[in-house]
N, C-alpha and C positions, 0 to 999 in steps of 0.2 A: 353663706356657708359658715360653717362654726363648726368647734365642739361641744360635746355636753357632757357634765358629769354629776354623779349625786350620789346619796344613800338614807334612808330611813336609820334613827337609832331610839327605837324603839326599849331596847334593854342595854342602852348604857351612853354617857355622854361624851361626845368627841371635843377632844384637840381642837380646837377652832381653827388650829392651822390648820386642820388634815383635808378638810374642802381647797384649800387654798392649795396646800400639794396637789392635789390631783388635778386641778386647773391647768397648774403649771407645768405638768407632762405632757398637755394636749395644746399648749398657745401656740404651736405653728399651724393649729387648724383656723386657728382665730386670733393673729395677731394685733388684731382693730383696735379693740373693744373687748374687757373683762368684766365678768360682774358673779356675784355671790346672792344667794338664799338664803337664810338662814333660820331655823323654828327651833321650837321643842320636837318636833319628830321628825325633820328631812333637813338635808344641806344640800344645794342645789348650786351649778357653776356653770356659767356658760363662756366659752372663749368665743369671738365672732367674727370675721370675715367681710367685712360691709360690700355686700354688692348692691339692695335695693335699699332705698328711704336711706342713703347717709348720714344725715341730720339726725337722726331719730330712730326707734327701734331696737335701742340697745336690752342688752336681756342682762340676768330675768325682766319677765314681764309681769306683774300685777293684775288681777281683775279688778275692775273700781272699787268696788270693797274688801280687795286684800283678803280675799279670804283664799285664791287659787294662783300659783304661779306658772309659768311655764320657761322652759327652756328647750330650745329648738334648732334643730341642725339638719340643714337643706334650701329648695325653694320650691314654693304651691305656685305652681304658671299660672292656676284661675283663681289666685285671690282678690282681683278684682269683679269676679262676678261674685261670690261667695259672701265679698263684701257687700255689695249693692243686696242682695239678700237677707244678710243678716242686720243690713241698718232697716229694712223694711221690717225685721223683728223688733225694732227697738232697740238696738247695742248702738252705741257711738264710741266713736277710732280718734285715738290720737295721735297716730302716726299713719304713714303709710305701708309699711314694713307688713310680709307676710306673718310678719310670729303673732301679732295683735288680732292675725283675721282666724286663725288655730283655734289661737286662745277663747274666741269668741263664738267659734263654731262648737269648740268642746263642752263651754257650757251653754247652747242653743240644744245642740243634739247629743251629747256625750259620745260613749262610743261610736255610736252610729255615724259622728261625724266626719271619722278615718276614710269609709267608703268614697266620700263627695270629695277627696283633697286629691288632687292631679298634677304631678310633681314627686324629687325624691325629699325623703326626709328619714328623721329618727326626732321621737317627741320625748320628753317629759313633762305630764302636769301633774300637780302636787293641789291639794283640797286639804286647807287646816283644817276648816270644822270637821269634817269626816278621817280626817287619817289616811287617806286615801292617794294613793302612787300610781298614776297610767303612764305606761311606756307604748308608742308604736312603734312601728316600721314602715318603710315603701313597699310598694308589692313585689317587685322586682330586689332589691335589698343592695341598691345603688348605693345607699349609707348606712354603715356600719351602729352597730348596738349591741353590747355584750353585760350580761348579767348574771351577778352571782347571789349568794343566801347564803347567810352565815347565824346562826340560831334562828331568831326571827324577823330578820333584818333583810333588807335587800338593796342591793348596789349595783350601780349602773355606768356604764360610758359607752364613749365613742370608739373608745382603743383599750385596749388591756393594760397599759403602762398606768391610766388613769384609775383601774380595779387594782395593784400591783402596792399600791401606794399604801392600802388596808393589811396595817404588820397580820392581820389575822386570818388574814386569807393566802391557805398553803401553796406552795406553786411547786405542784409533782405533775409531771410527766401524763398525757390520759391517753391512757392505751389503744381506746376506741378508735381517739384522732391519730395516732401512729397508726394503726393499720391504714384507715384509709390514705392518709398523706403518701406514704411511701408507694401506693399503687398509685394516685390519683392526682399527685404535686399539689394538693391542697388540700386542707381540713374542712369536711362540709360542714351545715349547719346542722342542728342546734351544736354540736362537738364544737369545742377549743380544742388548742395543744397544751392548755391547765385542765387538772381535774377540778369539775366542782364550780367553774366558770362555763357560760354556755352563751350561745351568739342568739338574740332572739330571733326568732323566723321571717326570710320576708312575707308581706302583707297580715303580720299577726301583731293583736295587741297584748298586753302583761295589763293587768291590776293585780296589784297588793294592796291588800287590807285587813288590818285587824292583823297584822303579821302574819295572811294566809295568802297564797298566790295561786291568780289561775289566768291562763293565757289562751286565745282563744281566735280566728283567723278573721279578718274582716274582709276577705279576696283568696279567692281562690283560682291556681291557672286552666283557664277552658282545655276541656281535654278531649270538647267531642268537632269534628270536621264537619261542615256543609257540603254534601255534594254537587249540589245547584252553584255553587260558582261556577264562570265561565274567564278566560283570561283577558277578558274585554271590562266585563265588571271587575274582576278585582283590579287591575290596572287605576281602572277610575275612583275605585274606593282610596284605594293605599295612596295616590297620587293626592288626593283630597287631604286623609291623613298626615299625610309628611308635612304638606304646605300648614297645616294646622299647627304640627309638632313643632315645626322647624321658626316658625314664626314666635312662639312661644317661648319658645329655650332661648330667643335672641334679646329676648327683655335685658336689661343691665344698666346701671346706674355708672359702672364704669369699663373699660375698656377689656373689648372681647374678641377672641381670634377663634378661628377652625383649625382643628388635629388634623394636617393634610398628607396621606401615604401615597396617593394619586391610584391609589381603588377604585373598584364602583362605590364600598360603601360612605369612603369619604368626599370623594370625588361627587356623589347623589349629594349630599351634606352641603357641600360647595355651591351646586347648582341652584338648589331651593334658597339659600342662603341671599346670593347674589338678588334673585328677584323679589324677596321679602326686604333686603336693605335699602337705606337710601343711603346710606356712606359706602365709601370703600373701604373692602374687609381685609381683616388680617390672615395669614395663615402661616404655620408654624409644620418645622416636620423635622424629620431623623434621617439622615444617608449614613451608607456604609461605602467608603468613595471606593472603587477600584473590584467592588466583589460582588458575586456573580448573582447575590440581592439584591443588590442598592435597588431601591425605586428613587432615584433622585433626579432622572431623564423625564419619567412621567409625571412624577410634582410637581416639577418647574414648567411643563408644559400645560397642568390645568392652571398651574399660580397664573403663566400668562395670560389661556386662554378667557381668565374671571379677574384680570388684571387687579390680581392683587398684593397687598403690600407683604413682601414675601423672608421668612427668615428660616435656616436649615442649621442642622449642628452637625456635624461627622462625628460617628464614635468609632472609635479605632484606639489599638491599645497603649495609645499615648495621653488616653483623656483620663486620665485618673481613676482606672477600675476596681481593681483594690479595695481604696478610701470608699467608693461608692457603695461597695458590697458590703463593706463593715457597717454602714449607715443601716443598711436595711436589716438589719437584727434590732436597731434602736425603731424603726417609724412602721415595718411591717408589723409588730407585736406578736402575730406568729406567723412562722415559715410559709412563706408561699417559695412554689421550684419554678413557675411562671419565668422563662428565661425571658419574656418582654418587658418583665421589671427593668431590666439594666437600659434600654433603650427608652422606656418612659418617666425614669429617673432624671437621664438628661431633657427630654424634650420638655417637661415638666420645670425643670432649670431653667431653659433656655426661655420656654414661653413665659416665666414671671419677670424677666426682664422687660417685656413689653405690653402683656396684658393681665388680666385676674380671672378671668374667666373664660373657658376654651370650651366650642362643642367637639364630641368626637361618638365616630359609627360604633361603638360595643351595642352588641345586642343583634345586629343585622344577620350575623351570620347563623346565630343559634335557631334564629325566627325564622331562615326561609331557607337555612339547609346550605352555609356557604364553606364548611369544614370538609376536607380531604374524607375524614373518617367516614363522614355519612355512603359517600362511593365504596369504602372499603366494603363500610356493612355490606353493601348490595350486593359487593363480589366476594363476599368473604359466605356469605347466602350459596352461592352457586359452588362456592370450593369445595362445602360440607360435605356437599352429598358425592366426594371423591372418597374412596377408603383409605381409611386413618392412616394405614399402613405406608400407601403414597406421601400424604402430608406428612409422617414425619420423616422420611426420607428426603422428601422435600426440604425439610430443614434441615437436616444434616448438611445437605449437601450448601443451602448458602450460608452457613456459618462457614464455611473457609472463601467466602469472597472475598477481597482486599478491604479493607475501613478505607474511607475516603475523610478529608476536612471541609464537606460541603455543608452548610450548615444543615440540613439534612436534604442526603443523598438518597440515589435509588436505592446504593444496598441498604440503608440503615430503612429505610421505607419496607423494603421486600423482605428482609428477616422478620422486621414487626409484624408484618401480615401475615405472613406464614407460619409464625409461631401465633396468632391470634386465632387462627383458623382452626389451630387447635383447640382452642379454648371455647369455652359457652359465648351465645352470641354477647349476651349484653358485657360480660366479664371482658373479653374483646377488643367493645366499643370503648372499653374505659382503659383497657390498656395499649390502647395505638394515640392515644392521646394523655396516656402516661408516664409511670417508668418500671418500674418493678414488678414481674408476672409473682402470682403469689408462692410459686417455688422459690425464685429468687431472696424474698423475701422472709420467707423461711430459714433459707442459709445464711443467710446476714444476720436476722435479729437475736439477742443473747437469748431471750425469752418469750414466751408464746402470745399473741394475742388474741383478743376477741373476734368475731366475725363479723365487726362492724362493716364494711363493704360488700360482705351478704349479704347481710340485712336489706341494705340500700339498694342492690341488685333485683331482687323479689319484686322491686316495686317497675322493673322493668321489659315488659312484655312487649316484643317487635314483632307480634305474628299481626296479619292483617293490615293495615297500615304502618309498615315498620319506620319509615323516614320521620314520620311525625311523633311515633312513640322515642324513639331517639332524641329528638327537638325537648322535647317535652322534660327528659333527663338532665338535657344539659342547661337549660331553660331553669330547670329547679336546682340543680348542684353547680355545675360549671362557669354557670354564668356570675352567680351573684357571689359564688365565694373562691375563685380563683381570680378569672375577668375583669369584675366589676371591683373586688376586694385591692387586688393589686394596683390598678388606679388610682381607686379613692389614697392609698397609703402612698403611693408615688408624689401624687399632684399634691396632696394636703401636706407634704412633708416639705413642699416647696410655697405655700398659701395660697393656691387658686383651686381655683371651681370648673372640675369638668364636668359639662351638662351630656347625656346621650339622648339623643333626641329620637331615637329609633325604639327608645324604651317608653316611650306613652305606655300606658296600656289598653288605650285604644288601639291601638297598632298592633301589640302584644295578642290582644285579644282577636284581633281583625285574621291575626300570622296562624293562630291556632285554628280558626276555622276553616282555614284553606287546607284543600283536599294535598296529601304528599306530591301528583305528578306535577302540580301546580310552584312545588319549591327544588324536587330533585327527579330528574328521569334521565337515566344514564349516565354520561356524562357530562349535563348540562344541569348547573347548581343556582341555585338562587331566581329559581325561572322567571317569575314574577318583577321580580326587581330589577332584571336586567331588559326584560319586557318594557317597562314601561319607561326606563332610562334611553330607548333603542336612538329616541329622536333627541337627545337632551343631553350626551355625552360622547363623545369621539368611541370611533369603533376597537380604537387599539385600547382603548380603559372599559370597555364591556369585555372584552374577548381578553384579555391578559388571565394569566395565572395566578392563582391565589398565591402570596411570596409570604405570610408571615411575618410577625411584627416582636423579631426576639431577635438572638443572637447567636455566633458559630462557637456554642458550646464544646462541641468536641475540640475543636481547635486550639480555641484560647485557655483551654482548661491544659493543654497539653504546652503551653508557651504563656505568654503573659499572664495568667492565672494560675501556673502551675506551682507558685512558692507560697501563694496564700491556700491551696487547695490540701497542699505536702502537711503547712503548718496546723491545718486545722485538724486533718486525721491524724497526727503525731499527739494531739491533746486528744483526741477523742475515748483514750482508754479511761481516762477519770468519769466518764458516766455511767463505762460497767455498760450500757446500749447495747454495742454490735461487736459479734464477732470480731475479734480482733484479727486474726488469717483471710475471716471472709471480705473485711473492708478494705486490707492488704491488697487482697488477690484483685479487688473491682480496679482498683488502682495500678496495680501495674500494667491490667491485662490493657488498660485506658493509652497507661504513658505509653507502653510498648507497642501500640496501635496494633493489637491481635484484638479488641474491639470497639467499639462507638459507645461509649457510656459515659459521655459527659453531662445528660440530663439526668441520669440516674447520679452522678458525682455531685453536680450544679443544687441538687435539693438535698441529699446530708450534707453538703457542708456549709447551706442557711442551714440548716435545723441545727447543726452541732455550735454554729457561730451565735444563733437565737438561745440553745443554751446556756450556753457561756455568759452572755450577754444579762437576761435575766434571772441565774441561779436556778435552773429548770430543776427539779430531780427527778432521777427514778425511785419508785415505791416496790413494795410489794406486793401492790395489788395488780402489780405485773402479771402475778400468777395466776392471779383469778382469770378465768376465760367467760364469765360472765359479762354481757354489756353493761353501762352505766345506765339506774335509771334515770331519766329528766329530773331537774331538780323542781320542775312545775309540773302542776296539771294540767292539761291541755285534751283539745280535737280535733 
């Protein structure tokens, strides 16, 4: 695992320190091993992480005639078969290290060689004779890649703070990514929270050359269902699959633990795990001692049941919250409202005291339908067709129910659904797994924005198989750029490597073909999975309740959070943003507990602390209501 950083300078010569700054924002990806590129047209940096080939494999890497580098950030599970194939081409390895078999594969098959690599990653290779800059991605967009162009120039990282470092790259506010943020607690892709920077897509690659850029997808997510599945064949596929995945992700030159919540989907993770090893395994997890969440009765009951060597952390508002939250305007680069950041801040803490590499379930749930909301859908379907007139009566009436401090309660659940019911299906779906309906968000902002979240909505059609069109959304927005993003920024800001092994894309692909009654019917979610778990996990870790992997936002926002919450919106008026009465009013109506808006509080105040932090500004092209176009060409 590593960073990577770089830029073409094409029209003009760089600071020779300025590669070396941008390194040096990103070394807690890669505190190992540093190393620099350096030409007449590209500067390339790689920070690294040593999981495989210790000895050896340090980057950049070199083609034997120096004419192509690479720098690489992730792990290829089958670079040992890739390898064995491409010595059959004639390339010979001097190390064992996946970056060598990349490099070798890029110039075997060039592009085309992104398809055959299985694993996550973010590439850069550089080609002197030609001038020539490829950037990938994973399909899934496990690791992060953001790219900007400035005249004819192109620049690249791992993180933003590593583009930040370029004095000529403006850092204004992009309108597009506020809109969505404030519905969505995240910024999808291609959008930043900078204008004029942009995340590149998962499964696509970027060439630049000749100072012209076009980007173009090497994977695309299946999107049509087999209905000849039966729950007997998929059981034995997926169950084949896992032992595949799961055997794979556990390669490691040094020591590695499991993210255990005592779920099914961690709990599955555990099981395959145990019969793939020949050691005893580690596993690592989060309690909330005393509160009406904690899963720390059923952790410790799979730790024992798979006897393993067990470590837990309590977060409670004496472990330094505050300090932690300040941090994440430095290591997230832009705001995520993901209240599971705070809980995998520490866990991520805690597991680099004892290993460097941890698997954990992201992805399971997107795949087979293990989210609260997907059920809403279903019954938010049946609400429509009641006249309007009722629903919103209906909401009248439960906006006077008491606020509770459960981290989310029935009423905070039942006002969301009922005000969503109001709303179009797919707009809905994204706002019961939100924060801000776009009235709300009206009255808060000083100034108008684009309809970027329309946009993204259009592409969202639940008629016919609606469960899997749903998947299929959160699968392409939710997953890799809340999810997956928050993660990757949590663990890499502590040096370790989380693997998700649920994210093959064999699996990925396996999960799409399966027919909707096969992942959601009624009230029975993840069918599949907990199917084929029936003989292979205790009845009480099938049949448990989805609890969620965040924290009692309303709560702690109204007491131990409440002096860093007060301090942040008292500065907020110097960005000229939001309403200054409307940001008042979310706040009192919160402290006064007449409502539940600490997830709506909890995401402006990373965005206002993320301001602050990197010198964000707002522009004028506030006013424009136009979207931005991509700063590449693409399909």
């Amino acid at each position: 695992m590593c960073g990577i950083a770089g830029f073409t300078h094409r029209n003009f010569r760089p600071n020779p320190a300025r590669i070396r700054d941008a390194a040096a924002t990103i070394l807690h990806r890669g505190p190992d091993q540093q190393g620099i590129f350096e030409s007449d047209g590209v500067s390339l940096a790689a920070t690294r992480l040593k999981i495989i080939d210790l000895d050896s494999g340090d980057q950049p890497i070199l083609s034997e005639n120096r004419d192509t580098a690479i720098v690489f950030n992730g792990e290829i599970y089958n670079h040992a078969e890739l390898r064995r194939e491409l010595e059959q081409c004639g390339h010979r390895f001097r190390s064992q290290s996946d970056t060598e078999v990349v490099l070798a594969a890029f110039l075997e098959w060039d592009l085309d060689c992104f398809a055959r690599l299985r694993g996550m990653f973010a590439i850069a290779l550089w080609s002197e004779s030609r001038g020539r800059l490829v950037l990938a991605r994973d399909r899934m967009g496990i690791k992060p890649l953001y790219v900007a162009r400035h005249s004819r120039d192109l620049y690249f990282a791992s993180e933003l703070k590593a583009i930040f470092v370029h004095p000529e790259i403006e850092r204004n506010l992009n309108p597009a990514a506020l809109d969505c943020y404030l519905s969505m607690n995240y910024v999808p892709a291609p959008y930043t929270m900078v204008e004029g920077i942009e995340k590149l897509r998962p499964g696509y690659w970027l060439e630049w050359l000749g100072g012209q850029a076009r980007s173009e997808p090497f994977w695309r997510m299946p999107c049509h269902t087999d209905p000849r599945w039966s729950m007997e064949s998929a059981k034995s596929t997926l169950d084949s699959l896992l032992k595949q995945s799961i055997r794979e992700h556990l390669l490691s030159d040094v020591p590695l633990g499991i993210w255990l919540s005592g779920g099914l989907d961690s709990s599955t993770l555990l099981h395959y795990a145990s019969v793939a090893s020949t050691s005893r395994l580690k596993t690592l997890s989060i309690s909330f001692a005393g509160r009406s969440f904690d899963e720390s009765a059923h952790i410790r009951r799979m730790a024992a049941r798979y006897e393993t060597e067990h470590q837990e952390f309590d977060v409670n508002p004496d472990c330094g919250l505050a300090d932690a939250i300040e941090q994440f305007a430095y290591y997230f680069d832009e705001p995520n409202a993901d209240g599971g950041a705070l809980p995998v801040w520490f866990l991520s803490r805690l597991t680099r005291r004892s290993v460097t590499v941890a698997l954990s379930g992201e992805g399971a749930d997107e795949l087979f339908g293990g989210y609260l909301t997907y059920r809403a859908d279903q019954l938010a379907r049946r609400a429509r067709r009641l006249p309007a007139w009722l629903l919103r009566a209906a909401r009248g009436a439960v906006r006077h129910w008491p606020v509770s401090d459960e981290k989310i309660g029935f009423e905070y659940m039942l006002k969301r659904f009922v005000e969503g019911c109001l709303m179009p299906a797919g707009r809905a779906h994204v706002y019961w797994n939100g924060a801000f309906s776009d009235a709300e968000k009206a009255a808060l902002v000083n100034v108008p924005l684009p309809g970027a979240l329309a946009g993204m909505l259009r592409d969202l059609s639940p008629e016919g198989d609606g469960v899997n069109a749903y998947l299929r959304f959160d699968q392409r927005w939710y997953l890799p750029d809340d999810i997956l993003a928050k993660v990757d920024r949590m663990s890499m800001a502590h040096s370790i490597e989380v693997r998700p092994p649920f994210l093959d894309h064999r699996i990925v692909e396996f999960a799409a073909s399966l027919p909707g009654h096969l992942k959601v019917r009624g009230k029975a979610q993840k069918i599949v999975l907990r199917e084929l778990m029936k003989r292979k996990l205790p009845a009480s870790t099938l049949h448990r309740k989805k609890v969620g992997f965040d924290f009692p936002a309303h709560e702690w926002l109204r007491g131990p959070l409440r002096g860093l919450l007060l301090d942040t919106v008292s500065a907020s008026g110097q960005t000229g943003l939001f309403r200054r009465d409307a940001l008042e009013s979310c706040v009192r109506q919160h402290l006064n507990r007449r409502a539940n808006l600490g997830y709506h509080l909890w995401g402006l105040m990373l965005l206002l602390l993320w301001m602050k932090r990197w010198r964000v500004q707002t522009t004028q092209t506030f006013t424009d209501r136009q979207l931005p176009a991509s700063i590449f060409t693409s399909t």
